[in-house]
Legacy VTK file of the C-alpha trace (Angstrom):
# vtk DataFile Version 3.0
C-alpha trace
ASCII
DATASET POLYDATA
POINTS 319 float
-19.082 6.746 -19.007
-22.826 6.662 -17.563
-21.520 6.403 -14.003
-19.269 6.867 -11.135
-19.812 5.771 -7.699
-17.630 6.978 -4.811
-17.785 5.076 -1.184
-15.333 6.557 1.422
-15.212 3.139 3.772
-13.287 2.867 7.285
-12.843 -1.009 8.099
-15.631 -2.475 6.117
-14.098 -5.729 5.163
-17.061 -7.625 6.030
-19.511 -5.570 3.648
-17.340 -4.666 0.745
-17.809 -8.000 -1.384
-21.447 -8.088 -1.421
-22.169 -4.549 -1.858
-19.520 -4.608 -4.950
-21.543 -8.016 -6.032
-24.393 -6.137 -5.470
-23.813 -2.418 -6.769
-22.383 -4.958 -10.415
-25.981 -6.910 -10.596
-27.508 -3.340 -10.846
-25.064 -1.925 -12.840
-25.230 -5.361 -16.005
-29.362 -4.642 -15.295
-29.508 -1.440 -16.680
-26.523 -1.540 -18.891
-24.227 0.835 -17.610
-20.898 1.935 -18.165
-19.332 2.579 -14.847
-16.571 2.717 -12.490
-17.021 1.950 -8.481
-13.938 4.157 -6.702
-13.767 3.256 -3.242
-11.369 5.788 -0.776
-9.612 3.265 1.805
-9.624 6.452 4.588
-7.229 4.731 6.833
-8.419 0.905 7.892
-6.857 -1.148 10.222
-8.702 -4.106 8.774
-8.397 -5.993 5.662
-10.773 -3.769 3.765
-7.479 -2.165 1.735
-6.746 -6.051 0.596
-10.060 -6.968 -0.460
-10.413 -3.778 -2.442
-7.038 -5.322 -4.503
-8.882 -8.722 -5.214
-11.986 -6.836 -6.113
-10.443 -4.577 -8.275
-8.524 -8.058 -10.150
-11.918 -9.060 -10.785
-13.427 -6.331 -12.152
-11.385 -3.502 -13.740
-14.198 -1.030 -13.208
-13.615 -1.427 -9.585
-10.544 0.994 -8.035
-9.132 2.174 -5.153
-7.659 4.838 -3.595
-6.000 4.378 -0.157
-5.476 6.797 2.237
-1.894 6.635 4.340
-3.982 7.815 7.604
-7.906 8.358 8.310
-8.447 11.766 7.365
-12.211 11.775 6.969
-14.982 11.310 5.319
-14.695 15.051 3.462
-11.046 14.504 2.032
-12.002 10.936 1.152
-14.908 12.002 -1.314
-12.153 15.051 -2.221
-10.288 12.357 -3.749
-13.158 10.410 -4.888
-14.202 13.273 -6.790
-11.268 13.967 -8.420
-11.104 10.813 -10.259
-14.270 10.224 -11.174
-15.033 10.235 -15.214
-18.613 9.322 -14.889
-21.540 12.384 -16.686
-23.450 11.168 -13.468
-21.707 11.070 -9.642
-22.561 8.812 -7.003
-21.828 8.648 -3.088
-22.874 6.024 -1.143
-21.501 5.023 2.321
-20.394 1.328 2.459
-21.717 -0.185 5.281
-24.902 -1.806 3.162
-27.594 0.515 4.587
-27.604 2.754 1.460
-29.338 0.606 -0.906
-27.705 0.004 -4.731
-31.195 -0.330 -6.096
-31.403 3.461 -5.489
-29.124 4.176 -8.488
-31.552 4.073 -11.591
-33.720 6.049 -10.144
-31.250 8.874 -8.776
-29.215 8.558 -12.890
-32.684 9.272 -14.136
-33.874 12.553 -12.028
-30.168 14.165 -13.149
-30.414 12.709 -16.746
-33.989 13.275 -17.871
-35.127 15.724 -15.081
-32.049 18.153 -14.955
-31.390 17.927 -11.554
-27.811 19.604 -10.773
-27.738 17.204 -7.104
-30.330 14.918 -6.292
-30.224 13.807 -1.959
-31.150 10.597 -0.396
-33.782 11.359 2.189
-33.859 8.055 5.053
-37.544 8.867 5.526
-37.805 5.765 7.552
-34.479 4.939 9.628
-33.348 1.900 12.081
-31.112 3.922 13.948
-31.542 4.707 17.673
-34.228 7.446 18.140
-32.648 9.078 20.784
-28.815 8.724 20.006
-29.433 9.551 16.114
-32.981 10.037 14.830
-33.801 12.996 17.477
-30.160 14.761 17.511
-30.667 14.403 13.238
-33.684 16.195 13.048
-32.637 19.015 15.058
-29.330 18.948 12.568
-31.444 19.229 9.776
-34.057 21.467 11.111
-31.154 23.700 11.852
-29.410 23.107 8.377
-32.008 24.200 6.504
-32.860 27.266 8.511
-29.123 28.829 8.155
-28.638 27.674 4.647
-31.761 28.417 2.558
-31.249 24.663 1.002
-34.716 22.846 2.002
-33.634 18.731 2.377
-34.943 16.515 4.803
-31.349 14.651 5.450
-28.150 16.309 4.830
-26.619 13.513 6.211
-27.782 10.955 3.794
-24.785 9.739 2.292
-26.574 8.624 -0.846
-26.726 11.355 -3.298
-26.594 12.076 -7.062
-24.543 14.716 -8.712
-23.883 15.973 -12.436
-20.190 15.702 -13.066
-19.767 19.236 -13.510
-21.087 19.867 -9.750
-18.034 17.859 -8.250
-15.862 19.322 -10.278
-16.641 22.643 -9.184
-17.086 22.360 -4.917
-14.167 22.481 -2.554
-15.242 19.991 -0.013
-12.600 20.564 2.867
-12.902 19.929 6.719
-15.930 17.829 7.286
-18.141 19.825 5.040
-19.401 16.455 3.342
-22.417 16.887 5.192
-23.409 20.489 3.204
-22.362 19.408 -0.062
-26.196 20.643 -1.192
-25.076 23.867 0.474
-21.654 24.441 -1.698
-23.296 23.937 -4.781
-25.996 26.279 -4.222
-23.295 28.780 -3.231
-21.187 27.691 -6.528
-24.535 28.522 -8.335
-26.398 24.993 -8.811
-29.628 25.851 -7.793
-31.808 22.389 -9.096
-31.197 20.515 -5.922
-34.267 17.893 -5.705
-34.216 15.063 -3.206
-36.055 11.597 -3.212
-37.238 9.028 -0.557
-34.608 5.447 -0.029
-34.590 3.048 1.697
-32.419 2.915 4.948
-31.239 -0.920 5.765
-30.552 -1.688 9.440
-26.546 -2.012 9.830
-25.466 -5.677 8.448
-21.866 -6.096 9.833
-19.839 -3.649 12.722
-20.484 -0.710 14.027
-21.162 2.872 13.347
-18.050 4.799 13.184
-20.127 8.019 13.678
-20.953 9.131 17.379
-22.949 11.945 18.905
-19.934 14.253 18.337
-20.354 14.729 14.535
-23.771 16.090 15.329
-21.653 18.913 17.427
-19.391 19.135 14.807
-22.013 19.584 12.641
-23.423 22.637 14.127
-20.088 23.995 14.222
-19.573 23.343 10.624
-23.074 24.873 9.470
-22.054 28.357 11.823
-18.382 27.777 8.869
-20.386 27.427 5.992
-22.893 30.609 6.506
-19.893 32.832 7.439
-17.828 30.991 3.860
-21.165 31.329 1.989
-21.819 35.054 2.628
-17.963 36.645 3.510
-15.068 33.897 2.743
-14.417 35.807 -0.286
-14.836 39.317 1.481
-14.001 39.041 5.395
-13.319 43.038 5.517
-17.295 43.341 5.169
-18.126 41.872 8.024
-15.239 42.301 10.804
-15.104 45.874 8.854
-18.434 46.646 9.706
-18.799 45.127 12.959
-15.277 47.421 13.905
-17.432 50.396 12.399
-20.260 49.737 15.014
-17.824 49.575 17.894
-15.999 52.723 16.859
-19.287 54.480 16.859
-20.412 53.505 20.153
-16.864 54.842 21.551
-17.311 58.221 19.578
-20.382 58.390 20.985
-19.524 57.587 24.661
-16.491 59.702 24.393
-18.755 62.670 23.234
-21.056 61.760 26.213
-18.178 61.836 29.121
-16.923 65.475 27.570
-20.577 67.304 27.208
-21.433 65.797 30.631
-18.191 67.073 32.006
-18.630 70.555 30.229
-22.060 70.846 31.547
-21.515 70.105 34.980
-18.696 72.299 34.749
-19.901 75.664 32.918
-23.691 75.348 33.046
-23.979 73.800 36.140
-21.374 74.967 38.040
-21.178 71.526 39.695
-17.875 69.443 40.533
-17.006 67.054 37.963
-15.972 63.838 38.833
-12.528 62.591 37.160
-12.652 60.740 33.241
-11.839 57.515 34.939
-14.477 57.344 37.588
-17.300 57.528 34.807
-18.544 54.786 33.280
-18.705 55.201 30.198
-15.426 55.852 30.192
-14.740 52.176 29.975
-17.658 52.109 27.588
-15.109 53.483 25.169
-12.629 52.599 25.753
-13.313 48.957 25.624
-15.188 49.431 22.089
-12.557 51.281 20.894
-10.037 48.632 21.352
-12.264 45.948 20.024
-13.594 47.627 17.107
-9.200 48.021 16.639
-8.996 44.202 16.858
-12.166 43.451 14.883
-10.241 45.906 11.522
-7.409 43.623 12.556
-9.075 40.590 11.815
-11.068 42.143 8.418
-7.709 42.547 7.561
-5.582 39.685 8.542
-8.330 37.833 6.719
-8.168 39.351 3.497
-4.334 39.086 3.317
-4.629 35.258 4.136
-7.118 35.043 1.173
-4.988 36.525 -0.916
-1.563 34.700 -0.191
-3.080 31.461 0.913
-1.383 28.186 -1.070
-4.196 25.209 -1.701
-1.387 22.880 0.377
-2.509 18.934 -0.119
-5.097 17.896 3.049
-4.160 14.079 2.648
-1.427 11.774 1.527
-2.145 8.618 -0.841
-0.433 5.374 -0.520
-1.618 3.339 -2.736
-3.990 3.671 -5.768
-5.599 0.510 -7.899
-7.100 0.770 -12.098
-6.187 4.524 -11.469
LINES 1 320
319 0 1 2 3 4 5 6 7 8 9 10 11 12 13 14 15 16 17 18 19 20 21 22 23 24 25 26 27 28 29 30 31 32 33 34 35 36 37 38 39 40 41 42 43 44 45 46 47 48 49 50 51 52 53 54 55 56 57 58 59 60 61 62 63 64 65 66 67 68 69 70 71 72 73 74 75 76 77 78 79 80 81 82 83 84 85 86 87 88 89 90 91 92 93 94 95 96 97 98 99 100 101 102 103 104 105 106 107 108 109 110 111 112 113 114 115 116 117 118 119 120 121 122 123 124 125 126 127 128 129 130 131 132 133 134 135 136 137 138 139 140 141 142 143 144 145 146 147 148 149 150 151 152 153 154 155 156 157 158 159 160 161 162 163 164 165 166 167 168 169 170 171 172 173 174 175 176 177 178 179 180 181 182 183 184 185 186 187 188 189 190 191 192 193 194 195 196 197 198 199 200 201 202 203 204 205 206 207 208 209 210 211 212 213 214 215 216 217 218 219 220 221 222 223 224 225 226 227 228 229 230 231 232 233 234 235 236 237 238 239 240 241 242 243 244 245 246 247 248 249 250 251 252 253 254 255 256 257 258 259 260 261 262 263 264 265 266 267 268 269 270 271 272 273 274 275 276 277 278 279 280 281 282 283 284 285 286 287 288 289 290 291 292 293 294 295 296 297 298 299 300 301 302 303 304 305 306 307 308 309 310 311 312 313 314 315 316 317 318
């Protein structure tokens, strides 16, 4: 199979049947064998119905529907796991990532080698202040922490060989540094290419200014997964190492002070307590005690952790 296309969707009954009509007339153009998954992440709408009809239609169409909304990160989870396609393709479904994109994004991981190929909105029709400004901070900020030079990691439109999904652990809502898990997973080709961003057809966004805060919090995640998830004890290790020293060192202090005063000097000493540094040490002593705790808590969760199921499936269709 040439193709698979995931689309996570939340209540997108209005757009479904002509971006399935649509994403079909480009898929008969160029000859393709393909399969359209689409991940039903909770709706309260009738999107979960029309994805039935569709898939009568058209047995290359099929769903997976999700008994809650758990997000866009488990939905492509799923997505991923079902998809049979050499080539992988995520798209979001609200008609502003454009189907005619497809060719062009099969051909750069075909024929060029690319291991993930990004969307990159160039131009947008989004609010400048609510989402083109507070994006290009994101993604100033992405590529700064992550080494991974895009333009947009939160174009949903990307292209991915088969062998990339299959390897990632998208989890939380790390959809958003997919680019960044396969570089860590060893898939350096990561290219990127201009598309074209279509003003919103039907609805609303169902992404607010929090998921740029999210974001941020998600990008401090995947630098601390990237360089310690597999070895925690490194880092909490050697941060408890630093604050050992620095008690050692103001522990030293407060005794040759005190021994000074007392047999060089021949001056009164003041009591332990009444020194500052006292509490110097004291207080880096007992972190760098919690910060070995956590090295170590951490590395005995890694080991005995269980890969427990992060959504529940109601329904499935031509799966």
């Amino acid at each position: 199979m040439n193709l698979s296309i995931i689309i996570p969707l939340l209540n997108e009954q209005e757009s479904l049947p002509e971006l399935l009509q649509w994403i079909v007339k480009v898929m008969t153009l160029h000859n393709y064998s393909y399969e359209v998954i689409l991940i039903d992440d909770g709706s309260s709408d009738d999107s979960w119905q029309i994805i039935e009809n569709l898939s009568k239609e058209n047995s290359n169409v099929k769903g997976i529907r999700f008994l809650r909304n758990y997000g866009k990160s488990q939905a492509l989870h799923a997505g991923f796991a079902k998809a049979q396609g050499d080539v992988v393709i995520t798209m979001d479904a609200d008609l502003q990532d454009s189907p005619d994109e497809i060719p062009d994004l099969y051909n750069m991981v075909m024929t060029q080698n690319f291991d993930l190929v990004s969307g990159w909105k160039k131009k947008r029709y989004d609010s400048v202040v609510s989402k083109n400004l507070p994006s290009k901070l994101f993604n100033w900020a992405a590529r700064k922490t992550s080494g991974v030079h895009l333009n947009d990691f939160n174009c949903g439109l990307k292209a991915y060989k088969s062998i990339v999904i299959k390897n990632i652990e998208v989890s939380g809502e790390m959809h958003r540094y997919i680019p960044v898990l396969a570089k860590n997973a060893g898939f350096a080709k990561i290219g990127e290419k201009v598309v074209i961003h279509q003003a919103r057809k039907y609805g609303e966004s169902k992404f607010g200014m929090s998921r740029f805060i999210n974001g941020f919090l998600d990008l401090i995640t995947i630098w601390f997964l990237s360089k310690y998830g597999k070895r925690p004890m490194h880092l909490f290790g050697a941060l408890g190492v630093i604050m050992f020293i620095i008690g050692f060192v103001s522990t030293f202090l407060i005794i040759a002070i005190k021994l000074l005063k007392l047999f060089a000097f021949h001056e009164p000493t003041i009591l332990v307590s009444q020194n500052p540094l006292f509490y110097i040490a004291l207080t880096a002593m007992i972190i760098g005690s919690q910060l070995f705790l956590a090295g170590f808590l951490g590395e005995i969760i890694l080991r005995t952790k269980n890969n427990e199921e992060r959504y529940k499936i109601s329904s499935e269709v031509n799966l």
